[in-house]
N, C-alpha and C positions, 0 to 999 in steps of 0.2 A: 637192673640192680642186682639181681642174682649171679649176672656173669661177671660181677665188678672182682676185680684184679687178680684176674687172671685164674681164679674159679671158675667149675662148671656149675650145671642146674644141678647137682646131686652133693656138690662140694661149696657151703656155704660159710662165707666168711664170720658171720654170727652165730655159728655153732662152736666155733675154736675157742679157746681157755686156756690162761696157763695158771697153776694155782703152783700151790707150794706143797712140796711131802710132809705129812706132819709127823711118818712115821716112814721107815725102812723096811718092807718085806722083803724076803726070798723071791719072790714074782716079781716085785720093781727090778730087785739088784738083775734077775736072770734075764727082763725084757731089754736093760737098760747095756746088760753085758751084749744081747745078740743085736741088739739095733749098732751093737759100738763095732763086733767084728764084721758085717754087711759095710759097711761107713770106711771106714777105718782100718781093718785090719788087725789080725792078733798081732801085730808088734805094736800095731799103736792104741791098743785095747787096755785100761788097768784091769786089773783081775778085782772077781767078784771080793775076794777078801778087804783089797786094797780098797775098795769103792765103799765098806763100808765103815771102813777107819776111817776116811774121809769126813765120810757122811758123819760119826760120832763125834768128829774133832769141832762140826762146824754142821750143826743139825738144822740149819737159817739157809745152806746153800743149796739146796735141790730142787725144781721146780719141771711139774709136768706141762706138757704140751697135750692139749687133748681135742678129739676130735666129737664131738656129743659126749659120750662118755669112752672113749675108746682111749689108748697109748697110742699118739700120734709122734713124740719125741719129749727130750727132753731139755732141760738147759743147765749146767751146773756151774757152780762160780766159786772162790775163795778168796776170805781176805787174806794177806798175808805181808809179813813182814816188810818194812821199804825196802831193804837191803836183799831179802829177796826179791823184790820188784825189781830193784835194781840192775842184778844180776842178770834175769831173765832177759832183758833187755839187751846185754852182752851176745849171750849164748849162741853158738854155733850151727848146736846140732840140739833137737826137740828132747825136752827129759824124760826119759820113762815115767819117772813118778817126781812130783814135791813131798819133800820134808815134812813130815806131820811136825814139827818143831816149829814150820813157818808159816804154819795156817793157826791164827790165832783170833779171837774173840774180836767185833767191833767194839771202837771206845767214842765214847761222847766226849765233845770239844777237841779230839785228837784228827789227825790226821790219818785215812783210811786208802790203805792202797787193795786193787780187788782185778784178783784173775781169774779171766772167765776159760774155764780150763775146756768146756766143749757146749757147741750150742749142735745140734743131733736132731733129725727127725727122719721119717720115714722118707722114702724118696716119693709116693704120689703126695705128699705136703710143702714139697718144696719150690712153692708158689710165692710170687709176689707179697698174697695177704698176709701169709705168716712171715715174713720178714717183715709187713707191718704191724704185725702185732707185737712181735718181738720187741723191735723198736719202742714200740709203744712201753711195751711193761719195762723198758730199763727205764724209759723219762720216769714212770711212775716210783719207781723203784729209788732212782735218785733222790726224787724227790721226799718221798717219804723220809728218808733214810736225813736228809737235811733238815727235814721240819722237827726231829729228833734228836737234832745237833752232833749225828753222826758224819762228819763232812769227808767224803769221799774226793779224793786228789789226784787220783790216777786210774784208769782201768788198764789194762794191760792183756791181749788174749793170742794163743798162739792158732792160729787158723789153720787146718789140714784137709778139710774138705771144701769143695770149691763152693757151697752154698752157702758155710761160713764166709768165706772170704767176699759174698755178694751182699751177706748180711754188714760187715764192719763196710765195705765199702758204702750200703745206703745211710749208714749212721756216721758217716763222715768222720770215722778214725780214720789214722792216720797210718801209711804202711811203712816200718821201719826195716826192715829188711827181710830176702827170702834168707831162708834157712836151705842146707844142703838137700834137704828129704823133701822138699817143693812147699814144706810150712812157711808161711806168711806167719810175720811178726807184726802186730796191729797195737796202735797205742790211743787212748782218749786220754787227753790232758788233762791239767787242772783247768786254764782260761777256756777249753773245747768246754768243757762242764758248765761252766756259769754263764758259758754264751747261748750254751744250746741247747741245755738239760734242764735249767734250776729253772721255774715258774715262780 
């Protein structure tokens, strides 16, 4: 049981967490910028200022990955416009930054579209279990968010690192096309939701 997926004896899958920020430090935004240029790259890194414009536009989308009590990664999402959805969906080439303009407030009985702008962790966590957990926390995440009467209609995430791309692949998005920079365009539908999310 200990060595179950793909853990060691020392790395166990019942110690991992992912909760939510309920606040924005300087040490989140600073772990959260150097885990993104290790990953990622400063081109495809927001800047610390930009992460926390973000974060104030939409203080519901940041959520730690934790290993006992350690910074194991992170996950950060936005809802945003349809028409931004939309768009994205288009797109060519990866966007530096989204439009604070198009990250707006979830609405009940509306229609909710939600980009998962980076799922991020350390590279010894980039194990099986934590793609299960992950997994796990968006069913629970949807779910909630329905019992709410928040109905969420699309996810939409642009995938850059390849553990991304192993995570949307075990949750059965869908891949809509590579981008020139080797991003993967990954899309969860409305009927992928209500077949395979909603409890």
């Amino acid at each position: 049981w200990v060595l179950l997926l793909g853990y060691s004896r020392i790395m166990h899958i019942s110690k991992f967490r992912i909760v939510k920020y309920n606040y924005l430090t300087k040490k989140t935004i600073d772990r959260i910028y150097n885990l993104d240029i290790k990953t990622f790259g400063k081109d495809n890194t927001w800047d610390k200022d930009y992460q926390r414009d973000i974060y104030n536009r939409n203080n519901d989308s940041l959520f730690a990955i934790k290993y006992k009590h350690e910074f194991a990664g992170y996950i950060n999402y936005l809802n945003i416009k349809e028409e931004e959805y939309d768009r994205l969906k288009r797109i060519r080439k990866t966007p530096n930054t989204i439009e604070l303009d198009n990250i707006i407030p979830f609405k009940t009985n509306r229609k909710n579209y939600i980009l998962i702008e980076s799922i991020n962790t350390k590279k010894e966590y980039e194990k099986e279990g934590t793609i299960i957990l992950i997994s796990n926390k968006l069913k629970s995440f949807i779910n909630l968010k329905h019992h709410r009467r928040i109905y969420i209609n699309g996810i939409i995430t642009l995938a850059t690192s390849d553990f991304e791309k192993q995570i949307y692949e075990y949750m059965h998005f869908t891949k809509i096309k590579e981008l020139d920079d080797n991003t993967y365009i990954y899309e969860l539908k409305e009927e992928d939701i209500k077949r395979d999310y909603l409890q």
